[in-house]
Every structure is written in structure tokens, then in C-alpha cells.
PADRENPA-821815 format. One record per residue (C-alpha): x, y, z; residue number from 1. Coordinates in Angstrom, 3 decimals. Layout:
! PADRENPA-821815
{{X; Y; Z}; NUM}
...
***
This chain:
! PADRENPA-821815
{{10.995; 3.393; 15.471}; 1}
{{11.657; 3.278; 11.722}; 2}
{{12.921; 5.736; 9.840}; 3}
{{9.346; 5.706; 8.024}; 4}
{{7.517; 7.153; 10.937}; 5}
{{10.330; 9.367; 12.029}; 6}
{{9.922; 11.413; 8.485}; 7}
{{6.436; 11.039; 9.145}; 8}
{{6.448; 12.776; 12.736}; 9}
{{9.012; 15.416; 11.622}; 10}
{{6.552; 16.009; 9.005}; 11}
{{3.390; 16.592; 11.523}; 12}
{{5.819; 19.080; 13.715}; 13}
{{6.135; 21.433; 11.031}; 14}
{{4.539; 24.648; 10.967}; 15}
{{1.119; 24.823; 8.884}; 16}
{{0.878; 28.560; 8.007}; 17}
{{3.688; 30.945; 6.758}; 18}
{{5.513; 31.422; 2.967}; 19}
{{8.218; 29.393; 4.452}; 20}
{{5.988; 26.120; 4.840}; 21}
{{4.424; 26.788; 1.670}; 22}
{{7.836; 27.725; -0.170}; 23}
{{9.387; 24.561; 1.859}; 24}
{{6.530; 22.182; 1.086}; 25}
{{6.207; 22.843; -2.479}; 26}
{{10.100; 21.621; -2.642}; 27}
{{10.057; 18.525; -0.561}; 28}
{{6.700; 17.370; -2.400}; 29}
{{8.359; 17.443; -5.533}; 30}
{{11.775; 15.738; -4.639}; 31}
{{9.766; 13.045; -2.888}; 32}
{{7.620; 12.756; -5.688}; 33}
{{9.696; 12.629; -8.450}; 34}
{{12.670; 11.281; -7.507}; 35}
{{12.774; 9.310; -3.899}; 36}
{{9.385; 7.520; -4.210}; 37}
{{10.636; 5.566; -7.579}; 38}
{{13.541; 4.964; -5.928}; 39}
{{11.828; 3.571; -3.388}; 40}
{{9.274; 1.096; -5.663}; 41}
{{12.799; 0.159; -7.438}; 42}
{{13.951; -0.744; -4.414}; 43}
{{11.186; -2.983; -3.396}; 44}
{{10.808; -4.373; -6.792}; 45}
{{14.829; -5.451; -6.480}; 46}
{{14.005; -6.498; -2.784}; 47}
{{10.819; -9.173; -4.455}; 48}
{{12.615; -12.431; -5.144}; 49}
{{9.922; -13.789; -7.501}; 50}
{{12.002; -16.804; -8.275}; 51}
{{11.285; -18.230; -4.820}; 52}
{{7.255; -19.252; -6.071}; 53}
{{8.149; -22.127; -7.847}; 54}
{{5.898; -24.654; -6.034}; 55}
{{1.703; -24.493; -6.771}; 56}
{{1.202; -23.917; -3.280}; 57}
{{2.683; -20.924; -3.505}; 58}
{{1.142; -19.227; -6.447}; 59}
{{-2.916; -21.332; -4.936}; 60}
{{-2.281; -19.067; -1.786}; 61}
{{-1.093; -16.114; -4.006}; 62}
{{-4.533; -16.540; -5.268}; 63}
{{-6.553; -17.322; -2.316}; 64}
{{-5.168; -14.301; -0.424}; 65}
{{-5.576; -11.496; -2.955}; 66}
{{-9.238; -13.344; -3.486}; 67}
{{-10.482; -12.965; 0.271}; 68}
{{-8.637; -9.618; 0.301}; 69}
{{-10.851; -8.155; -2.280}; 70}
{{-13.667; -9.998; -1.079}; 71}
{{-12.900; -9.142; 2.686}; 72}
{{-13.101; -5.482; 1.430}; 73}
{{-15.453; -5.469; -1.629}; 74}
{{-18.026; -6.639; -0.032}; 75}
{{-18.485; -4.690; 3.340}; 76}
{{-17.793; -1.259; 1.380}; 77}
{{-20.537; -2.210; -1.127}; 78}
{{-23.408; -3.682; 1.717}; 79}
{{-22.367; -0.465; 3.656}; 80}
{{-22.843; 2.351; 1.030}; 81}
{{-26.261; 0.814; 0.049}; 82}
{{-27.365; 1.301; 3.097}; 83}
{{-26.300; 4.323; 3.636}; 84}
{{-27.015; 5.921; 0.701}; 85}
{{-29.547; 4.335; -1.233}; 86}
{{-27.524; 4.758; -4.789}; 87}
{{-27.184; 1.914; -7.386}; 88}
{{-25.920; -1.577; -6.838}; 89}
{{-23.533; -0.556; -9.525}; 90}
{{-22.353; 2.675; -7.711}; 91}
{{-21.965; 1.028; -4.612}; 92}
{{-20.007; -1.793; -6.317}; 93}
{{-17.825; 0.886; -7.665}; 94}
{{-17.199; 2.432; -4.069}; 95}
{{-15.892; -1.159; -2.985}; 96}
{{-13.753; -1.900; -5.940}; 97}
{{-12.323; 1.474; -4.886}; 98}
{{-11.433; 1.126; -1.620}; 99}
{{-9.778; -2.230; -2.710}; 100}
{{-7.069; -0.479; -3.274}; 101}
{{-3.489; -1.167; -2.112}; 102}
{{-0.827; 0.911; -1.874}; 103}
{{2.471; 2.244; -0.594}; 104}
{{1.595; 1.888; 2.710}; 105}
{{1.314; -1.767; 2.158}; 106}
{{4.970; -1.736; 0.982}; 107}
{{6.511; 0.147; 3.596}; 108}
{{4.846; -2.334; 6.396}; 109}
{{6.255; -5.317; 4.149}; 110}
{{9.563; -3.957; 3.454}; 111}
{{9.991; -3.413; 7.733}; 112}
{{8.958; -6.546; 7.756}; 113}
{{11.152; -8.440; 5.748}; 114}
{{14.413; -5.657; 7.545}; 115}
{{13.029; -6.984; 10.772}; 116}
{{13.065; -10.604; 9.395}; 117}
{{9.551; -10.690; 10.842}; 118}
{{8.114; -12.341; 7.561}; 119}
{{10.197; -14.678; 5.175}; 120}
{{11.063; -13.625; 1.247}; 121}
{{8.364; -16.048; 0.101}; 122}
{{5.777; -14.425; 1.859}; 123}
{{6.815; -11.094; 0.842}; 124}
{{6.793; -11.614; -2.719}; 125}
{{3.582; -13.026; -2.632}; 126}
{{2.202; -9.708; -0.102}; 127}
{{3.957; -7.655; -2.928}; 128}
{{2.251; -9.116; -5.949}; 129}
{{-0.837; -8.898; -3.858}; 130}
{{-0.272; -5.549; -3.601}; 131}
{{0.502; -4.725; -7.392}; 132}
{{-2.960; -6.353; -8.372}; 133}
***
């Protein structure tokens, strides 16, 4: 298991009530915050060899895959939450541009997978930029 998920579990075990949690909480959100999590986009951003897109292929299914992304997500979140609650078109459009939204997540999975050698640099700077957009 990654080191990811291990924070992640030690994170679940801890205690929920107390002035220790709170005191201890407070501290560790803002270290992580401010100073490990833009370590951490550095890091990826160093790891992204955007040199490696030279061909058109490359940048056509750059395009293609954040385009049926959004769409693949736009779309159901918008049909959905007209359904369901009977607001604007424009609203609902809003709600699905919303949840089109990438994030860290996204880079954590592609940064394992790229330490596990599961997918190759070209693929992960394109699943980067797709993230960033």
C-alpha cells in the first residue's frame, strides 16, 4: 500500500473529539497546506516531461481525452440535476461544469502510476495537462 493511503488511514484512526485533536489538527492542516502540498504539485510538475508530445497524435488525443472527459461528466451531472430539481438549464449547466473538476486526487493516482511504471511518461503528461485544464 502506498504511502498515500497509509497517511490517509493513520488519519481516519485518530481520535475525533478532545483539545488534543483539535490543537493537533489545526497544526498538521497548516503544514500540509502550506508547505508539503506545493511541494508536492512541484514535484509532479518536475515529474511531467512535456517535451515527450512532440508528435500530433499526441497533443489530437490530448484533446480528444480532456473533450469526452468533460463531456463524459458535463453532461450526466447536467441531465441529472434537471431532473431532479427542476432549476434552470443554466443552473444545471453550472452544476456539471462543476463537478468537472479535477484535482489532486487525480495526481496522486498518476504519480503511483508512473512509480509503479504502470503507465508510460507520455501518457502521464498528457493525464497531467488533462488534469490542469
Amino acid at each position: 500500500i502506498h504511502a498515500f493511503f497509509g497517511a490517509f488511514i493513520s488519519g481516519l484512526c485518530l481520535p475525533r473529539k478532545g483539545e488534543l485533536t483539535n490543537f493537533l489538527g489545526l497544526r498538521i492542516e497548516l503544514i500540509i497546506v502550506e508547505f508539503f502540498l506545493p511541494l508536492y504539485f512541484a514535484n509532479s510538475g518536475l515529474r511531467t516531461r512535456l517535451n515527450l508530445l512532440t508528435t500530433g497524435q499526441s497533443w489530437w488525443t490530448l484533446v480528444v481525452l480532456i473533450f469526452l472527459a468533460s463531456i463524459a461528466k458535463i453532461l450526466p451531472v447536467t441531465l441529472m440535476s434537471k431532473l431532479c430539481t427542476k432549476k434552470s438549464w443554466s443552473y444545471c449547466l453550472s452544476m456539471g461544469v462543476l463537478m468537472n473538476t479535477r484535482g489532486i486526487v487525480q495526481l496522486v493516482v498518476l504519480n503511483i502510476g508512473v512509480e509503479l511504471k504502470v503507465i508510460s511518461p507520455i501518457i502521464f503528461a498528457i493525464f497531467v495537462l488533462m488534469a490542469t485544464v
